[in-house]
DSSP file (Angstrom, degrees, kcal/mol; ACC not computed):
  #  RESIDUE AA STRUCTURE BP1 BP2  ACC     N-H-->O    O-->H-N    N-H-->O    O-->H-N    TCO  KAPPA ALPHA  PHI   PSI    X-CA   Y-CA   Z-CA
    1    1 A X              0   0    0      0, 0.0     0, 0.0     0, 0.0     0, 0.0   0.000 360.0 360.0 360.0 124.9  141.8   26.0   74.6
    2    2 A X        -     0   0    0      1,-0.1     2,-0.2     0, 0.0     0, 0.0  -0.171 360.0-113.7 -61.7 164.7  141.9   26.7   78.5
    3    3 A X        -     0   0    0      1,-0.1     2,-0.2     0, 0.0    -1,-0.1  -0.478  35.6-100.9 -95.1 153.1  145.3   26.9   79.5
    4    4 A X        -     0   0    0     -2,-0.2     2,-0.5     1,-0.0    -1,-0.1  -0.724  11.1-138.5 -86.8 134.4  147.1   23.8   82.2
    5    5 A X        -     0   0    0     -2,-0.2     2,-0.6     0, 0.0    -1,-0.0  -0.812  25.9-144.8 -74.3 129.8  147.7   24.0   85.1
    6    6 A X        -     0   0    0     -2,-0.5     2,-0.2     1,-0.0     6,-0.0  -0.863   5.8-143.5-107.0 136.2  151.4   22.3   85.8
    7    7 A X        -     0   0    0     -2,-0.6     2,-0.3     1,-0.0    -3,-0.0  -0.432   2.6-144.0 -72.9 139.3  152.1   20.6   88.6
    8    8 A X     >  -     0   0    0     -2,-0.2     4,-2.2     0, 0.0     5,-0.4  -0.728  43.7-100.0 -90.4 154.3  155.8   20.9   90.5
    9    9 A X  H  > S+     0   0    0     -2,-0.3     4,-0.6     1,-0.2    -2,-0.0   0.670 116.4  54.7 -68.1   5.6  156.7   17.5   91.9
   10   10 A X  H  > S+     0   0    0      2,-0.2     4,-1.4     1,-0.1     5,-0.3   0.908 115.0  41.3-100.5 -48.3  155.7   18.1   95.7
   11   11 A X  H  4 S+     0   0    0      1,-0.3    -2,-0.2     2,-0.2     5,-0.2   0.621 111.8  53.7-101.2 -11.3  152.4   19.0   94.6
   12   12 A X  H >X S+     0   0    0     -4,-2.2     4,-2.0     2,-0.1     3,-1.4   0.834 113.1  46.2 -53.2 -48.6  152.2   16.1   91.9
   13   13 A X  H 3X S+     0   0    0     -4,-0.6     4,-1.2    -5,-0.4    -2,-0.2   0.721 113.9  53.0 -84.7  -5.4  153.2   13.6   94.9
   14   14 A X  H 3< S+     0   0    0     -4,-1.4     4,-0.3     2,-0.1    -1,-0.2   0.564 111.4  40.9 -78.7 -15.7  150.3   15.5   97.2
   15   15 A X  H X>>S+     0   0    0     -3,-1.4     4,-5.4    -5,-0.3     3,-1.0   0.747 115.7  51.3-101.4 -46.7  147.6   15.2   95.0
   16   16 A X  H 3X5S+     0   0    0     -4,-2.0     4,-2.0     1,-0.2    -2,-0.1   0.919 117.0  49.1 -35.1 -45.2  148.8   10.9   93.9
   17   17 A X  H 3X5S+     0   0    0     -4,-1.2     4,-0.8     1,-0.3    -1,-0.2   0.573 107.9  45.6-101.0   2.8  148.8   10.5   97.9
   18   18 A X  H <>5S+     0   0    0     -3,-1.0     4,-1.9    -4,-0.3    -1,-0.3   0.668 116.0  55.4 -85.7 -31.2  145.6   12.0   98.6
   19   19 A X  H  X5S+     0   0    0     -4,-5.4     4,-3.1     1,-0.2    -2,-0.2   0.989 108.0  39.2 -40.9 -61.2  144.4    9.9   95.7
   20   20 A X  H  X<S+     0   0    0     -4,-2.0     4,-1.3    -5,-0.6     5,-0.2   0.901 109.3  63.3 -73.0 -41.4  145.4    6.7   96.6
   21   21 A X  H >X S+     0   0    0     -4,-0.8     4,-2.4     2,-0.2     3,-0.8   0.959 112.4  45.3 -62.0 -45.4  144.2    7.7  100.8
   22   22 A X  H 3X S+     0   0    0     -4,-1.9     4,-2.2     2,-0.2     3,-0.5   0.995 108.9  51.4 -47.7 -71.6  140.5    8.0   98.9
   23   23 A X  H 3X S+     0   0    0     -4,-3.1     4,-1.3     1,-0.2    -1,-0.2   0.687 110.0  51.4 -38.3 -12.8  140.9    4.7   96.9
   24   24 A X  H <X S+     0   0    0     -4,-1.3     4,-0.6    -3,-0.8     3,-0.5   0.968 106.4  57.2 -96.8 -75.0  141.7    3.5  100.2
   25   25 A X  H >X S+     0   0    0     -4,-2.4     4,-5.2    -3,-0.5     3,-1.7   0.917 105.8  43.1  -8.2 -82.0  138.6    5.0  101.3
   26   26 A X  H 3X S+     0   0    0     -4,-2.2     4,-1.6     1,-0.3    -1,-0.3   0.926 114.5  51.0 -65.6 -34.6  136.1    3.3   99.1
   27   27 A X  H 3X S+     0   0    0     -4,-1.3     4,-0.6    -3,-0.5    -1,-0.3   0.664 101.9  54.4 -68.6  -5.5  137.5    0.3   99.5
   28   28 A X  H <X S+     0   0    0     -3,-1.7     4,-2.4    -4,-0.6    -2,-0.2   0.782 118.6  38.0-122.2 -81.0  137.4    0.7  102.8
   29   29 A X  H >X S+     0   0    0     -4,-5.2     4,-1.6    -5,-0.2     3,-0.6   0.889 109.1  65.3 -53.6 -92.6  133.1    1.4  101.9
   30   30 A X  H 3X S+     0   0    0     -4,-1.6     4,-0.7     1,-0.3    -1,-0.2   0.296 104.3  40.0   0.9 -49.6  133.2   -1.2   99.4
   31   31 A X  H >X S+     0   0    0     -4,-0.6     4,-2.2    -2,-0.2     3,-1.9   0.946 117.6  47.4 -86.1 -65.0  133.9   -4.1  102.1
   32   32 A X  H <X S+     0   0    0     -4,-2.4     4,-0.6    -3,-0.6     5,-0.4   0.932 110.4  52.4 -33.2 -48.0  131.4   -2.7  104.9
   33   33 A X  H 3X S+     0   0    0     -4,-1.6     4,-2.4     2,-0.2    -1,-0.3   0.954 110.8  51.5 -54.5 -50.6  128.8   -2.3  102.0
   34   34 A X  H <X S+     0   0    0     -3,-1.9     4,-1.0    -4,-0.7    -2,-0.2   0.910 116.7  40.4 -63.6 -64.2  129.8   -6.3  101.4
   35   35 A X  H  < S+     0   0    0     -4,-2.2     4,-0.3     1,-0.2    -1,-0.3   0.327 104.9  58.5 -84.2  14.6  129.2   -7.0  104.8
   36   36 A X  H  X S+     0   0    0     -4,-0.6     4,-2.5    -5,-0.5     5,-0.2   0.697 107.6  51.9 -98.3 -51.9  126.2   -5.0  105.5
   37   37 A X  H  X S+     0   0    0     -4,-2.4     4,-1.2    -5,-0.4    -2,-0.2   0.811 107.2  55.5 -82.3 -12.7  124.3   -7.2  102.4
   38   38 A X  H  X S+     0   0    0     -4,-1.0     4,-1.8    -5,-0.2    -1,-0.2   0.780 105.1  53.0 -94.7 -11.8  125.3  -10.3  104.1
   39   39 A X  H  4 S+     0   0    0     -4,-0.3    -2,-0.2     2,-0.2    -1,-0.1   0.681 107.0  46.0  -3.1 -81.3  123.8   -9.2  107.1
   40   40 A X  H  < S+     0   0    0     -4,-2.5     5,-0.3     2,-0.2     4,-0.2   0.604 110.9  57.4 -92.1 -14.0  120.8   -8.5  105.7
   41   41 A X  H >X S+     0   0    0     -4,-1.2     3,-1.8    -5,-0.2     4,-1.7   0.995 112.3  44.2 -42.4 -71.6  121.0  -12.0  103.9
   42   42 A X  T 3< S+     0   0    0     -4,-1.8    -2,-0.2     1,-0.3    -1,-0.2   0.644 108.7  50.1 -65.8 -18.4  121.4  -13.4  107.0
   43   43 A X  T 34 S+     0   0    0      1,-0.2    -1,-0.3     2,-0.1    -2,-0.2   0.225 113.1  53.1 -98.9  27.8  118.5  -11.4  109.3
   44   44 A X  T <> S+     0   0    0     -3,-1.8     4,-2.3    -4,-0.2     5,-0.2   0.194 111.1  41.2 -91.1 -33.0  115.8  -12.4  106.3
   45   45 A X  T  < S+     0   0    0     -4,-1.7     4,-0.2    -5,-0.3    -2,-0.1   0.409 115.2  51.1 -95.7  30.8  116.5  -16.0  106.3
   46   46 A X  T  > S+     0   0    0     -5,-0.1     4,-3.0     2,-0.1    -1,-0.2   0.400 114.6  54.1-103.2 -49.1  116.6  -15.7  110.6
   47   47 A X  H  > S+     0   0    0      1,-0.2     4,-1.3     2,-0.2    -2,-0.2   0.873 109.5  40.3 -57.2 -59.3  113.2  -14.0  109.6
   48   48 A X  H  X S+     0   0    0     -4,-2.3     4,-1.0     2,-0.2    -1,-0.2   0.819 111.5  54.2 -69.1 -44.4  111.8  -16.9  107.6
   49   49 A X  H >> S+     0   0    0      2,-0.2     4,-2.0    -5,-0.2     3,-1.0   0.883 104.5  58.7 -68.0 -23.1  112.9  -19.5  109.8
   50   50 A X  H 3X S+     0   0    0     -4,-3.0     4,-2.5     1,-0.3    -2,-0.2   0.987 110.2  41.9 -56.9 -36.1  111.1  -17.7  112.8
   51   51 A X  H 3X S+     0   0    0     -4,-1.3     4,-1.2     2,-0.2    -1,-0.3   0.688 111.6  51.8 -91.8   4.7  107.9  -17.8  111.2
   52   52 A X  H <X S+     0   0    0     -4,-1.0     4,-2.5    -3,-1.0    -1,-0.2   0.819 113.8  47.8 -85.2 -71.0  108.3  -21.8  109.7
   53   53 A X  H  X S+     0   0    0     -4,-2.0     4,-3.2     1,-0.2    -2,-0.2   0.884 116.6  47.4 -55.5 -38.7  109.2  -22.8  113.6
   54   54 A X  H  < S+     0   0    0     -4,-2.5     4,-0.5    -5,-0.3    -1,-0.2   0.986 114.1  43.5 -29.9 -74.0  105.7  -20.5  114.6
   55   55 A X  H  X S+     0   0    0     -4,-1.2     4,-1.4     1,-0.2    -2,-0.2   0.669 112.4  49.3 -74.3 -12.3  103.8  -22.1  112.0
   56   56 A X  H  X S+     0   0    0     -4,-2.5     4,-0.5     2,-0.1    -1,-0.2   0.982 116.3  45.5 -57.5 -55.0  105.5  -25.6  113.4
   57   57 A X  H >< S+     0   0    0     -4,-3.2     3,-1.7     1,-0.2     4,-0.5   0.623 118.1  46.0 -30.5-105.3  104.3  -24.3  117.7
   58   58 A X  H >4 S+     0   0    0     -4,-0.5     3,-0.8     1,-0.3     4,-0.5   0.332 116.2  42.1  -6.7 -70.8  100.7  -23.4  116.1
   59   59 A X  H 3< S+     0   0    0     -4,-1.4    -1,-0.3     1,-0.3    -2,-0.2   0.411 110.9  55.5 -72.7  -0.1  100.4  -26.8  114.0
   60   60 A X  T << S+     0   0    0     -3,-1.7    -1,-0.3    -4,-0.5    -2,-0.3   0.390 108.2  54.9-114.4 -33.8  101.8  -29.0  117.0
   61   61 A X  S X  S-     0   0    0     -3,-0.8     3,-0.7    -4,-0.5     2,-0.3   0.615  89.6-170.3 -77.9  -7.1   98.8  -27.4  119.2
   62   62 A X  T 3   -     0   0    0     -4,-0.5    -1,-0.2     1,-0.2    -2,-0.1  -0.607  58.5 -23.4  89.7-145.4   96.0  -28.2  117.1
   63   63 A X  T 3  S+     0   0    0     -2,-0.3    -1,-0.2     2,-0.1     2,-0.1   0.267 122.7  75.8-117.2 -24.8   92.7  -27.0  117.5
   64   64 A X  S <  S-     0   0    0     -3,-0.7     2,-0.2     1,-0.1    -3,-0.0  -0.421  77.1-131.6 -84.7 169.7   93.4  -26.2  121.7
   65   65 A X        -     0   0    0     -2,-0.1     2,-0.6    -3,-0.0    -2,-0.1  -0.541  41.4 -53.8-111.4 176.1   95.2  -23.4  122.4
   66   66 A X        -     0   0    0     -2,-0.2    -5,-0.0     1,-0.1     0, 0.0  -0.589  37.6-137.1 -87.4 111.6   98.1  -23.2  124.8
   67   67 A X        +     0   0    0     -2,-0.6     2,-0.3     1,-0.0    -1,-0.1   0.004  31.0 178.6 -52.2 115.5   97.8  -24.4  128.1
   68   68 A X        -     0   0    0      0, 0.0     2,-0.5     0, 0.0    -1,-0.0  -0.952  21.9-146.6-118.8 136.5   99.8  -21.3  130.5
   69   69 A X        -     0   0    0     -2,-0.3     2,-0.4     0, 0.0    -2,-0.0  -0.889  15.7-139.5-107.6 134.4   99.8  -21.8  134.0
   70   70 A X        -     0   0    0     -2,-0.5     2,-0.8     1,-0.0     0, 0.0  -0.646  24.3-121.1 -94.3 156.1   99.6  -18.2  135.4
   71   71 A X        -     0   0    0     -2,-0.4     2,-0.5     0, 0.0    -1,-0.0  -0.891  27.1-107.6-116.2 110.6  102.1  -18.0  138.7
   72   72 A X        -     0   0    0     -2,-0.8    -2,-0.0     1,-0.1     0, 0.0  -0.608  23.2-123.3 -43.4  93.1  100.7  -17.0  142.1
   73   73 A X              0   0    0     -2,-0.5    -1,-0.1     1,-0.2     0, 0.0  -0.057 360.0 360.0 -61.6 126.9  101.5  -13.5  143.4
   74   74 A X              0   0    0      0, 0.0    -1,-0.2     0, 0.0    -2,-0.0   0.367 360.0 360.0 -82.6 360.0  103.2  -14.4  147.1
């Protein structure tokens, strides 16, 4: 059996509080991660409504196309 290492109590309470500063960490990730997919929720359905209000323009012109008045260079 490999032999233990033993810990003294300053270097037990160094490695617990580097623990806990990681858990800290990933939760840290955890929430960003959270808000990152709600995000991307939100720019696909931004996505989908562009192209329904497109296919509204398009179907609200017809069969013409759209009439642009080009602006005279002064």
């Amino acid at each position: 059996m490999a032999e233990r290492k033993h810990f003294d109590d300053r270097q037990l309470d160094a490695v617990l509080e580097r623990l806990d500063r990681l858990c800290d960490e990933v939760h840290a990730l955890n929430r960003r991660m959270d808000s990152a997919e709600g995000l991307l929720r939100i720019a696909h359905e931004l996505s989908t409504l562009n192209e329904s209000l497109q296919a509204l323009a398009y179907a609200a012109l017809g069969q013409q196309g759209p009439q642009v008045r080009r602006r005279r260079s002064a």
